[in-house]
N, C-alpha and C positions, 0 to 999 in steps of 0.2 A: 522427316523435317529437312535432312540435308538434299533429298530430290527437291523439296520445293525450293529451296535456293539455289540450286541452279537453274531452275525452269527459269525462275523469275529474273534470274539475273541476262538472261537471252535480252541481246539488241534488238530484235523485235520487239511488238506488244505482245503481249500475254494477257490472255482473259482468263479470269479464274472464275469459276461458277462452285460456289459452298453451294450446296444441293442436299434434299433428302430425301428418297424412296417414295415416301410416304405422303408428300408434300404435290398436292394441288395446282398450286404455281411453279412449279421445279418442272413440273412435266409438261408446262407449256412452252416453257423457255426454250427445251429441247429440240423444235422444228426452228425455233428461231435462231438456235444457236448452229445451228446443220446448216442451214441456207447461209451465214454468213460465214461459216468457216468455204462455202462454196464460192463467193463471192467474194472472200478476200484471201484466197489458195496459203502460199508460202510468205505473206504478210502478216499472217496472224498465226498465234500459238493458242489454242484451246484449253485448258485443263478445268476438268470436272473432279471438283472433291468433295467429296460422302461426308457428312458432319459426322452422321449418326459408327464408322467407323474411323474416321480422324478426329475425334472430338478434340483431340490438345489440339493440334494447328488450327480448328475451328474456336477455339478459346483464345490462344495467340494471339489471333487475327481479329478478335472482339466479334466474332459472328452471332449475332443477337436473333435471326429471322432468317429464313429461306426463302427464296433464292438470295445472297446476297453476291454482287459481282463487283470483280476489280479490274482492272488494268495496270499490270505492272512492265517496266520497260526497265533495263540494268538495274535492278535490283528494288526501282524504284515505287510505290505506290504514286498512280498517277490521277488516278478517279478509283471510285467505289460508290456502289448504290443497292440499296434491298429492293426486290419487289420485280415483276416484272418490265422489264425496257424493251419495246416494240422495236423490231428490226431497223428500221429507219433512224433511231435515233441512236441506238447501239452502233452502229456504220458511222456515223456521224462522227461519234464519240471518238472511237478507234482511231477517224483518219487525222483526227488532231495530233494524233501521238503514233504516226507512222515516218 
């Protein structure tokens, strides 16, 4: 828990991706999530976390569904959305809060 408070707290954005193995739509997100860590290099922070092994911070965090994704900037919760978000609009998303 105390790793994900400092990720989060980075003056960058930070996308969090709660994921699971097992999950359908988690392993779409994946190409999607690879191209835009491409397209937005040392402007973005990535982290991918496993419910099915962090289940508390996945409780914490109220993770109801997988995939679900955030955006946190200095510590802060800036956006959050379940389900898959198409590259386009994920990029979108992000340059609001770069």
């Amino acid at each position: 828990m105390e790793k994900f408070k400092e990720l989060i707290a980075s003056d960058i954005p930070v996308l969090v991706d709660f994921y699971a193995e097992w999950c359908g739509p988690c392993r779409s997100m994946k190409p999607i999530l690879e191209e835009l860590k491409r397209l937005k290099g040392e402007k973005l922070r990535i982290a991918k976390i496993d419910v099915d092994k962090h289940e508390a911070l996945a409780a914490e965090h109220r993770v109801q569904s997988v995939p679900t994704l955030m955006i946190y900037k200095n510590s802060e919760l800036l956006w959050r959305q379940s389900g898959v978000v198409p590259l386009a609009k994920l990029k979108e998303t992000i340059e609001r809060y770069e």
